[in-house]
Every structure is written in C-alpha cells, then in structure tokens.
C-alpha positions in Angstrom: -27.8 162.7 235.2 -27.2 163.2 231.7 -25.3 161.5 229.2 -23.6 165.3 228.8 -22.8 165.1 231.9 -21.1 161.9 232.1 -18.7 162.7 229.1 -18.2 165.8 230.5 -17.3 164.4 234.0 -14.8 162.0 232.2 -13.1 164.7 230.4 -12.9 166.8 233.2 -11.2 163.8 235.5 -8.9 163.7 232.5 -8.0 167.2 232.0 -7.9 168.3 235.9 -6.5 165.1 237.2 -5.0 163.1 234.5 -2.7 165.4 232.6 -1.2 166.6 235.5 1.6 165.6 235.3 2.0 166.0 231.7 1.5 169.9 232.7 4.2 170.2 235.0 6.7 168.4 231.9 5.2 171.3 229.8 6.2 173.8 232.1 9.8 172.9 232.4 10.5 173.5 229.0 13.1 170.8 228.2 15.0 172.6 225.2 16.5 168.6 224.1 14.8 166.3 222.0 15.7 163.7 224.0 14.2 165.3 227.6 11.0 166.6 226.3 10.2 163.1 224.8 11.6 160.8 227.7 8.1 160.7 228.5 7.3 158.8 225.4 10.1 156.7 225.2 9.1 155.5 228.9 5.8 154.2 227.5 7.8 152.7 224.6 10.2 150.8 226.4 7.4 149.4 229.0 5.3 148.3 225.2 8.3 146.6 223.9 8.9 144.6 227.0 5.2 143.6 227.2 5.3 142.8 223.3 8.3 140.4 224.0 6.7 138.6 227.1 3.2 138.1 225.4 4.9 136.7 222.6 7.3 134.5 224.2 4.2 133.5 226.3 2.6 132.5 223.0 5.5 130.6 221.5 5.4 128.4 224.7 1.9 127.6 224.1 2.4 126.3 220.8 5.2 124.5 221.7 2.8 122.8 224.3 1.5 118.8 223.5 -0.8 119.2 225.8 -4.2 119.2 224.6 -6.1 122.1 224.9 -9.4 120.9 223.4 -12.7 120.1 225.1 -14.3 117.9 222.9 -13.4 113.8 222.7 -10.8 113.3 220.4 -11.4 109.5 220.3 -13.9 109.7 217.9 
C-alpha cells in the first residue's frame, strides 16, 4: 500500500460515503435561501451551543479556589 492509495481511499470514503447526504439536499433543489442553507445553520446552532458550554465550563474554573497546582506551595 501506497501513500496514493491511502489519500485516495480517504477521499473516496468521503466522496462515495460521506457526502451522501449532502447529494440527496442537492438534488431537491430548495429554491429558498433559507431551505437550501438549513444545513448550515444546523451546524451553526450545534457550534454556538458548544461555544457557550465550553466557555461557561471555563468561567467556573476560574472561579474555582481550589488549587490546581502540583508543586508545594509552602515554600
């Protein structure tokens, strides 16, 4: 095996498997703006709530006292 062959193995799992369903959206030609880019705005909406949790997850951790380092800190 090849290194050709690899990266053409991984584009063809993209392109035959992958896309799929992005193909069958293509082929119903949604004439609004709004149904050919739902799509999108799915991944958007599932970004922004990950965005919110990771940052609130952050804010809690530096709101923490506890002390998170490992070396003495009685020195």
């Amino acid at each position: 095996m090849t290194w050709k062959g690899i990266w053409e193995g991984i584009a063809s799992l993209f392109e035959d498997v992958l896309f799929l369903p992005l193909d069958e959206l293509r082929k119903l030609e949604l004439e609004t703006w709004w149904g050919a880019n739902a799509f999108s705005w799915v991944f958007l909406l599932i970004g922004a709530a990950a965005f919110t949790y990771w940052m609130l997850k952050l804010n809690s951790f530096n709101e923490s006292t506890e002390s998170t380092y490992t070396y003495d800190e009685s020195i």
